[in-house]
N, C-alpha and C positions, 0 to 999 in steps of 0.2 A: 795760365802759365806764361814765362816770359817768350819775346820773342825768338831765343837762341836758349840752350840749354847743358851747362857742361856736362861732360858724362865723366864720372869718377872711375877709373878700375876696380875690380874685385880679383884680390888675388887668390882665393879659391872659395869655394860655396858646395852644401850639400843642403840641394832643397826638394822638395814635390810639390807641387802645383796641379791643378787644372785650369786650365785656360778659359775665356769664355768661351761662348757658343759658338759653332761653324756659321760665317758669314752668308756660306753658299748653301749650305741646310736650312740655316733659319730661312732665308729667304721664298728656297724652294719649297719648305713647308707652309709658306704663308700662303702663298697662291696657291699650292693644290688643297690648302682647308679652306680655303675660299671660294674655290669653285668646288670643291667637292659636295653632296648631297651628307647631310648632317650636321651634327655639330663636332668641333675638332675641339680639341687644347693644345696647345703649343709648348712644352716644359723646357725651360732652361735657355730660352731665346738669348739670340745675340743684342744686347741693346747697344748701339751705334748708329752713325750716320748713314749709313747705308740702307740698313736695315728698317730706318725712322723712317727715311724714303721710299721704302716701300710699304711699310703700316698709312704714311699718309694718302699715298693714291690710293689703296684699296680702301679707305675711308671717300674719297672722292669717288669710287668707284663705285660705293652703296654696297661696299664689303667691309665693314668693317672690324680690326681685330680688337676683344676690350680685353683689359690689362685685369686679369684676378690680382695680382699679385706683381711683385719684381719677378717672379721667378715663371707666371705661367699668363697665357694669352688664348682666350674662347674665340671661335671662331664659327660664328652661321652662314657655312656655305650654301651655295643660290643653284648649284648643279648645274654650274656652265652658264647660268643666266649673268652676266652684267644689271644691275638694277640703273645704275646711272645711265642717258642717252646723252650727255654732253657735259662734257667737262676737261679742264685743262691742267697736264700733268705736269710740274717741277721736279726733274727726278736728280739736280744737280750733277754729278758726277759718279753717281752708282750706274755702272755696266750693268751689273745681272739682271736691275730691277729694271731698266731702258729697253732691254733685249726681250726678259721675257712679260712683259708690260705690252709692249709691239705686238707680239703674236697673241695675247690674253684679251688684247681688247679687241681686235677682229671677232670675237665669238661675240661682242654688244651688238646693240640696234641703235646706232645714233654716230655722233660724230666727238672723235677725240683726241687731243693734240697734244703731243709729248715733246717737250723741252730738257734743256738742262744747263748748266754751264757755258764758259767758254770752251772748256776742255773737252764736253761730250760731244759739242758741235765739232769737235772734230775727230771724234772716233766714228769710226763707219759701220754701219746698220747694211749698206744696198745689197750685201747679199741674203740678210733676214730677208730686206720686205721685196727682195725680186722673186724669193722659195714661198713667200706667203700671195704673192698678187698670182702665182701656179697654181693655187686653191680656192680662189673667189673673192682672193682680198683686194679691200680700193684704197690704195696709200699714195699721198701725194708730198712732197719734199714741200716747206715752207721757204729753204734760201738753198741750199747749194747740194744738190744731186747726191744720192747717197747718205747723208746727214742729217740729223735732228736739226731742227725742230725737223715734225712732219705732222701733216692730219690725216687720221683715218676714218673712213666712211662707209661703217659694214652693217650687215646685217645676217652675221654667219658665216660657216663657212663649209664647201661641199669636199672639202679633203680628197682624198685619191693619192695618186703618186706626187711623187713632190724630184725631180732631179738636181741632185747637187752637186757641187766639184768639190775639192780640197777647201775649207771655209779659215779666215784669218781667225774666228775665236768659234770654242768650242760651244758658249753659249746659244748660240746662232741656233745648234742643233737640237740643244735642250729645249729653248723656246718653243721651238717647232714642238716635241715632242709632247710635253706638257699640257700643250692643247688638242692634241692626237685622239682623244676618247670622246670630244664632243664636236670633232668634226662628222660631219651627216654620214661621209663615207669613208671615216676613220682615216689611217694617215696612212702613208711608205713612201720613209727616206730609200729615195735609190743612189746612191755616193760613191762618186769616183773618183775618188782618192782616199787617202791616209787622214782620218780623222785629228784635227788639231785638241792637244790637250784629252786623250779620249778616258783617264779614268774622269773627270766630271759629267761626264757621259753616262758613263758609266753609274755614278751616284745617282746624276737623274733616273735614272731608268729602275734600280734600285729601289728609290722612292717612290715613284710612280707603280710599283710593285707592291709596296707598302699600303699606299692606299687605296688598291684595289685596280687598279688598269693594269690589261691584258698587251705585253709586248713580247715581241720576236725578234731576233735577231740573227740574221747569219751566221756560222762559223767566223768568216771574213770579214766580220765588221760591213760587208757592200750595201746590207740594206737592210731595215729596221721594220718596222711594219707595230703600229697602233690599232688595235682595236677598238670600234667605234663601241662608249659605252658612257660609263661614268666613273670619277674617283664616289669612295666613300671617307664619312667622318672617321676621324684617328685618333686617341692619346699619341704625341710622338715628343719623344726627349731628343732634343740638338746634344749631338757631339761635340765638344771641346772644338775652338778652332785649330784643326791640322796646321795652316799654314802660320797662326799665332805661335803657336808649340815649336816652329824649327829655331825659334829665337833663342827659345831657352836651351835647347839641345844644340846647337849649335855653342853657344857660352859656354855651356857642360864643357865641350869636346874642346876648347882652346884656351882655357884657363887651366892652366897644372893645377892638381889635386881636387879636380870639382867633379859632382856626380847630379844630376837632375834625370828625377822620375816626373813622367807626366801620368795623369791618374784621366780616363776616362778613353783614353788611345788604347789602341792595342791593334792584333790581328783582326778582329772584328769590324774596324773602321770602314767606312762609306769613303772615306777621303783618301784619296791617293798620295796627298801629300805626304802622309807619315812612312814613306816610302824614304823620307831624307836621312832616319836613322839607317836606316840598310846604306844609305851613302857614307853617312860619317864612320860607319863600322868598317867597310872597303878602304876608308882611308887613314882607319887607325885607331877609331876611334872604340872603347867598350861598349857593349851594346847587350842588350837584357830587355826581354822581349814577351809580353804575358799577351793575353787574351785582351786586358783593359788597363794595360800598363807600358810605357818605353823608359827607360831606363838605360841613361849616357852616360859614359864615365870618360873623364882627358886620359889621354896613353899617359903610360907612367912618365916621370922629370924626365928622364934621358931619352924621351922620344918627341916627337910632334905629329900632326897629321900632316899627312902627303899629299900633294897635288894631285888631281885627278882626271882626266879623259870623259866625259858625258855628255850622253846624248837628255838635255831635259825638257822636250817637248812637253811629254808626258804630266809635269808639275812646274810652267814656269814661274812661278811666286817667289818656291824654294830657289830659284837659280838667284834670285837675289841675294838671299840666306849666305848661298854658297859663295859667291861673287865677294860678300864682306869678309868674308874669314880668308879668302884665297892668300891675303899679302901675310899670313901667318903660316902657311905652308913651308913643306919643302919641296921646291919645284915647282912647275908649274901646272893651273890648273886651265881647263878646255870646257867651254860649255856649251853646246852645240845644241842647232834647232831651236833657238828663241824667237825668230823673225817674230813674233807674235809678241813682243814685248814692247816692237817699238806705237801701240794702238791702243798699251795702256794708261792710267792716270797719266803718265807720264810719256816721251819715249825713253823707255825704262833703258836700255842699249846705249842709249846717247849720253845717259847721266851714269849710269856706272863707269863707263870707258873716264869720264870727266872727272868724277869722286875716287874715282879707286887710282887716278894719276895722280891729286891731291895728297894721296898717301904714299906716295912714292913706285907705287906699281906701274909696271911698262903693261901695258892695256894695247892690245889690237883686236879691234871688228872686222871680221872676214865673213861677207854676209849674211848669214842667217847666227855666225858662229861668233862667240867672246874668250878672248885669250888673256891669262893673266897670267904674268911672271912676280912672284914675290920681290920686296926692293931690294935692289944689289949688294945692300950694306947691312940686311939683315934686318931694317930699324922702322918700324913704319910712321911717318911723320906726324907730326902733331897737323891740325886743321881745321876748318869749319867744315863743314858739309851741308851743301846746300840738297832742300828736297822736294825742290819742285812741286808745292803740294803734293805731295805723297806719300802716304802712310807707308809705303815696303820701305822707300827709300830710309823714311828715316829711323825705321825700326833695326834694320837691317843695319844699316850701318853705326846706330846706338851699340849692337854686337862688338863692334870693332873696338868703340871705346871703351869695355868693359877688361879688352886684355890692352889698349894700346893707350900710351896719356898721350892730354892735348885734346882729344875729337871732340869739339861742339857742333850740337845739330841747330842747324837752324829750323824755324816754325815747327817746334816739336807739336802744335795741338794739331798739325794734320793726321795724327797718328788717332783723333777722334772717325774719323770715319768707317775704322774697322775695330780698334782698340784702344777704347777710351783710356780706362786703365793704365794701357803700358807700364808706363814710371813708375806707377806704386805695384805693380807686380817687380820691376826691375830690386825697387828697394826691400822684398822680399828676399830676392837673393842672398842681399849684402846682409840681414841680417840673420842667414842659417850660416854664417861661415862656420 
């Protein structure tokens, strides 16, 4: 692809799609058929960079996943055993796989050193590996405290309670959790505070359910509790990525006369995200809602959607989603509780406040909180948009260009990390009009 990419508008579209695979399922499935006792299959995996990055450390790991097919991935889990004692992991820019990679290698006998980018170096781990070094783990920073790289030097781990505060990502917990059944004395999160991001939490644990490990959990979310055991092997089908799907349902809901069904979502979902059509329906938008289906419809011509008031700790991915459609409102829109956004690929806060002024929106950061007012004149401007390597930013704001002319993205191939694709799903749309 080139290095900038014009986005055309589409003036209305009725399509259905499924999306690829959930980035955070595939993932989570790789490693617990990995360590689980048997053998697994993996159906309908997300293939991207992310997800590449985690197939190849578990290849380095002496876990390896082989490819039946595009569509399915076998997997001979070791039941907690690591087979490799020494080896050095490149995980680039994948968060889930850095996080729960940290806590997965602690159950090896040997020594193991995870890296990544520039950008991972400086997302922060220290409260992973200060809740793991609480269990028996030996992790040591390579350059700057908190931070990848890092080497680890275990040989197991004796689990028990683990004490944690309010954590900046939700995977932190996950991590933890994941390795919860082959800890010697199984695991309990004791947690004091409001869990960040808690339906991914929630998926893990879900999953972990799936493949057989025994968990508990409070009323209150305060504390969790693993049972010391094993996963077993699974057939498991990846769900549609949630967070891929707000793209298109979001264009449904701000293009006049457009309607997109997603096919493999529904009520049913492990992913919290699909939680954004319940938003776009609060602000206007039609909404049809099955077991394994979402279904958007734009308010009829003489309406729009409405600016909206939320709290989206809960799903911040979507708050990007929502963030590109705001200057198409009426009124304005509030997104509150993102703090956690400025530690992603990006800091996700700093570049929307930056790109959504680009288009003529009055943007203010009130700490944790993002405020947008649509532009005064009703018009939102033509522009580049820069995306910082990364894929939400420039997916997200692709949306924009779909109702608004002018918007080119720059470095659209960062959008390989999570969805290769994109673009020729986009040009799907334009051709159901």
């Amino acid at each position: 692809m080139t290095d900038s990419l014009a986005i055309t508008p589409i003036h209305s579209f009725r399509a259905t799609l499924r999306p690829p695979g959930s980035k955070s399922l595939t993932n989570r499935a790789l490693l617990l058929a990995a360590i689980a006792e048997g053998e697994s299959i993996i159906r309908e995996p997300l293939h991207a960079d992310d997800t590449e990055r985690m197939i190849d450390a578990l290849r380095s790991l002496g876990l390896p996943p082989i490819a039946i097919d595009d569509h399915e991935l076998k997997l001979q889990g070791q039941a907690g055993r690591i087979p490799a004692c020494h080896t050095h992991l490149d995980l680039g820019n994948a968060g889930t796989a850095m996080r729960s990679l940290i806590a997965a290698c602690c159950l090896g006998k040997g020594t193991y050193r995870l890296d990544g980018n520039h950008r991972m170096r400086n997302r922060p781990v220290g409260e992973l590996v200060d809740a793991l070094r609480q269990i028996g783990a030996r992790i040591v920073y390579d350059d700057k405290e908190g931070y990848p790289p890092l080497t680890i030097s275990c040989s197991g781990l004796t689990g028990g309670q683990i004490n944690m505060t309010t954590t900046v990502s939700s995977q932190f917990i996950s991590a933890l959790l994941m390795i919860g059944p082959y800890c010697h004395n199984g695991l309990t999160l004791q947690l004091q505070g409001p869990i960040t991001s808690r339906p991914y939490v929630q998926m893990t644990i879900r999953m972990m359910g799936l493949f057989g490990a025994k968990v508990e959990v409070d009323p209150q979310w305060r504390s969790i509790s693993v049972e010391n055991g094993s996963y077993r092997g699974q057939t498991y089908t990846v769900e549609p990525d949630a967070s891929s799907a707000t793209y298109f349902m979001a264009a449904a809901a701000i293009i006049p006369g457009s309607q997109c069904t997603i096919t493999g979502l529904g009520k049913g979902s492990l992913q919290g995200d699909i939680a954004f059509a319940d938003l776009l329906f609060e602000m206007g938008a039609g909404l049809l809602y099955g077991v394994d289906f979402i279904t958007i419809m734009a308010p009829t011509e003489s309406q729009c959607l409405h600016g909206i008031d939320v709290d989206l700790n809960h799903m911040p991915d979507a708050a990007l989603t929502l963030a590109a459609i705001a200057p198409f409102c009426q009124g304005p829109t509030a997104i509150r509780n993102i703090g956690n956004l400025r530690i992603k690929e990006t800091d996700r806060l700093s570049a929307l406040k930056t790109e959504l002024t680009k288009l003529g929106a009055i943007v203010q950061i009130d700490g944790d909180d993002l405020f947008i007012e649509p532009p005064s004149d009703g018009r939102v401007k033509p522009t580049t948009i820069d995306t910082y390597d990364d894929h939400r930013i420039a997916m997200s704001f692709t949306v924009t260009g779909l109702r608004a002319e002018g918007i080119v993205i720059n470095d659209p191939d960062c959008v390989n990390k999570t969805f290769p694709e994109f673009f020729e799903y986009l040009k799907r749309l334009d051709n159901q009009t």
